[in-house]
C-alpha positions as a printed Julia matrix, in Angstrom:
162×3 Matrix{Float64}:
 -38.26  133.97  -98.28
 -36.81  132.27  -95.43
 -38.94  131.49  -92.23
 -37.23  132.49  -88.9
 -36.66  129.26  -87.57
 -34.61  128.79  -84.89
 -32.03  125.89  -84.97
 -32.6   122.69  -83.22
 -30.93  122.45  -79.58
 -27.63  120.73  -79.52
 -28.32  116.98  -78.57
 -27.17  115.43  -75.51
 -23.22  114.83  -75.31
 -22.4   111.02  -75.86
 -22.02  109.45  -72.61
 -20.17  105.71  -73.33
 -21.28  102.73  -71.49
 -19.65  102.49  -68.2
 -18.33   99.15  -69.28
 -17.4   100.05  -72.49
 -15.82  103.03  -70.99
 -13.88  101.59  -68.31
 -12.78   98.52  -71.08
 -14.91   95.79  -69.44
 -17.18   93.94  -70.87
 -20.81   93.93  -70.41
 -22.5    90.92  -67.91
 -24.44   88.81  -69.64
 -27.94   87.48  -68.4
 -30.58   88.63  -66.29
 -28.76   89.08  -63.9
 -25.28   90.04  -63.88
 -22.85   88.41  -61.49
 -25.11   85.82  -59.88
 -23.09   83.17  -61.16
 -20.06   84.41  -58.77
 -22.73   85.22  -55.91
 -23.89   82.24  -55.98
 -20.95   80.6   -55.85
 -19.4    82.64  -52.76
 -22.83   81.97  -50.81
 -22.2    77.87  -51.4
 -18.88   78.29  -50.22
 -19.4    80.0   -47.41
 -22.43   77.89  -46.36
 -20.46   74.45  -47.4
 -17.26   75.29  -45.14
 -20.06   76.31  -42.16
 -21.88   73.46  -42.61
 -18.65   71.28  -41.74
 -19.13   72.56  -38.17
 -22.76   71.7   -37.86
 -23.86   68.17  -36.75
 -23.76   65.47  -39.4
 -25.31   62.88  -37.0
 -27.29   62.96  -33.61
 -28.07   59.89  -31.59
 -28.56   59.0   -27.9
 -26.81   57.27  -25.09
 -27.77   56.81  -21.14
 -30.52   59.81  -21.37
 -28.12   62.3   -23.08
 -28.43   63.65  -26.31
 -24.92   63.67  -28.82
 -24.25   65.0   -32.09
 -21.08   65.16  -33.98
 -19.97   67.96  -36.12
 -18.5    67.15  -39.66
 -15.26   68.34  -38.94
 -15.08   65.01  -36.36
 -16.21   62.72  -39.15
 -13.06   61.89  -40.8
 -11.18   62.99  -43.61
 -14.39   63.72  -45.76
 -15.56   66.3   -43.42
 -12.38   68.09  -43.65
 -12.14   68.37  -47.22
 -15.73   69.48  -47.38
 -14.55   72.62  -45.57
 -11.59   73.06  -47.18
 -13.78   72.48  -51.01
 -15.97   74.83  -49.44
 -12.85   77.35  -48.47
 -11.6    77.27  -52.34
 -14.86   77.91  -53.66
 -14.57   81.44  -51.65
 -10.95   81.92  -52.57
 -11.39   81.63  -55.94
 -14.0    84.18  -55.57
 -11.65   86.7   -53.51
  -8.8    85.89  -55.52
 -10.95   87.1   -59.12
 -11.96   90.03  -57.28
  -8.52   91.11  -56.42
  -7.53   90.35  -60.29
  -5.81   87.09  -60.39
  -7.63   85.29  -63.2
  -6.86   81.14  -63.67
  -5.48   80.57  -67.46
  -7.79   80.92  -70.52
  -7.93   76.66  -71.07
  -9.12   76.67  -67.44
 -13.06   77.96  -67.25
 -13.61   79.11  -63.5
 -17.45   77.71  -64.08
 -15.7    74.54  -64.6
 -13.2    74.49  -61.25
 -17.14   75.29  -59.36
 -18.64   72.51  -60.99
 -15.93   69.84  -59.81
 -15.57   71.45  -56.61
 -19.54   71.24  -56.17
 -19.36   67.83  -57.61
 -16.76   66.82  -55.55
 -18.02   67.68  -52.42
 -21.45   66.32  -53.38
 -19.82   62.86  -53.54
 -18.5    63.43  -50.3
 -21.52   64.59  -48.73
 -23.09   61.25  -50.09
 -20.65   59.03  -48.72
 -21.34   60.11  -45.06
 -25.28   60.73  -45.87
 -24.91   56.46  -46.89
 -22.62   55.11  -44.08
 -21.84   56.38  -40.65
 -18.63   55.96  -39.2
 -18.47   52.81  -36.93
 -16.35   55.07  -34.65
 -19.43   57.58  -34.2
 -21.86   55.17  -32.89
 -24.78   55.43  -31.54
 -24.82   58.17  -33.59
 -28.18   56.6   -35.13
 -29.42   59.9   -36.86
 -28.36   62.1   -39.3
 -28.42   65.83  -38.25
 -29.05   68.87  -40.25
 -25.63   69.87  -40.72
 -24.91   66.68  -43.31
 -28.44   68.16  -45.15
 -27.41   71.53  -44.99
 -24.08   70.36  -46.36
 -25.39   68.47  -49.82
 -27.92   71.45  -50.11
 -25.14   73.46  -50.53
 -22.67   71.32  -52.52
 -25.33   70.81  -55.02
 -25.83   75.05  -55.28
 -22.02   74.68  -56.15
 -22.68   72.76  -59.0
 -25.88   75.07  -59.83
 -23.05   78.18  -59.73
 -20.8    76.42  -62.09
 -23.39   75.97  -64.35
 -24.64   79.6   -64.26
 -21.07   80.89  -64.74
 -20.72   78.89  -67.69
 -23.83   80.98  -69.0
 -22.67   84.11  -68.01
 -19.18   83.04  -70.09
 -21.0    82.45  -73.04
């Protein structure tokens, strides 16, 4: 004698990953993207900090500072490192990807390194033009806080591509 059991309800329908479905691949780590984030923030805040005063001093009871930009050389480039580091982000989010044997973690990293050194060089000396700049301002902080976040990106993409 059979009981009357009913049968079980369907199950759910299979709904695929979103990643899977749209054929990406899953982010790795915690948090996903942070790597890129991270290094579009440093970018922004590098080329910004190349307008902010590197050094301040004082002459006949006024106060001066000097931007980066009016440093030399090395505070142009710091913008412009900090400019690629947010290209490279805009230009991966529009779909151009560099070439497999190039890793973009590795572009951040010397980019951030790069700039770093830079950063250095004008935290040590101060241009003999720029005197009596005696001081250095926040802007030239600001600037190696954020070159060194550049590196810190890199180094959290290169996770995230593992």
């Amino acid at each position: 004698m059979q009981t009357p059991e009913s049968l079980p309800p369907d199950p759910e329908p299979f709904e695929p990953d979103p990643y899977e479905r749209e054929g990406y691949p899953r982010p790795a780590g915690l948090l996903p993207g942070l790597g890129e984030r991270l290094t579009w923030i440093s970018g922004l805040v590098l080329a910004l900090s190349a307008l902010m005063g590197w050094y301040v001093g004082s002459g006949e009871g006024l106060q001066i500072a000097v931007v980066g930009w009016h440093t030399g050389v090395l505070g142009k480039l710091v913008f412009f490192i900090g400019l690629a580091l947010i290209a490279l982000v805009l230009l991966r989010e529009a779909g151009f990807e560099l070439p497999a044997t190039v890793p973009e973690s590795l572009v951040v990293i010397a980019l951030g390194a790069l700039a770093t050194i830079f950063v250095l060089l004008r935290l040590i000396t101060i241009p003999q033009d720029l005197l009596p700049a005696d001081g250095r301002g926040v802007g030239l902080w600001v600037s190696l806080v954020a070159a060194l976040l550049a590196i810190g990106a890199g180094i959290v993409r290169a996770g995230e591509e593992m």
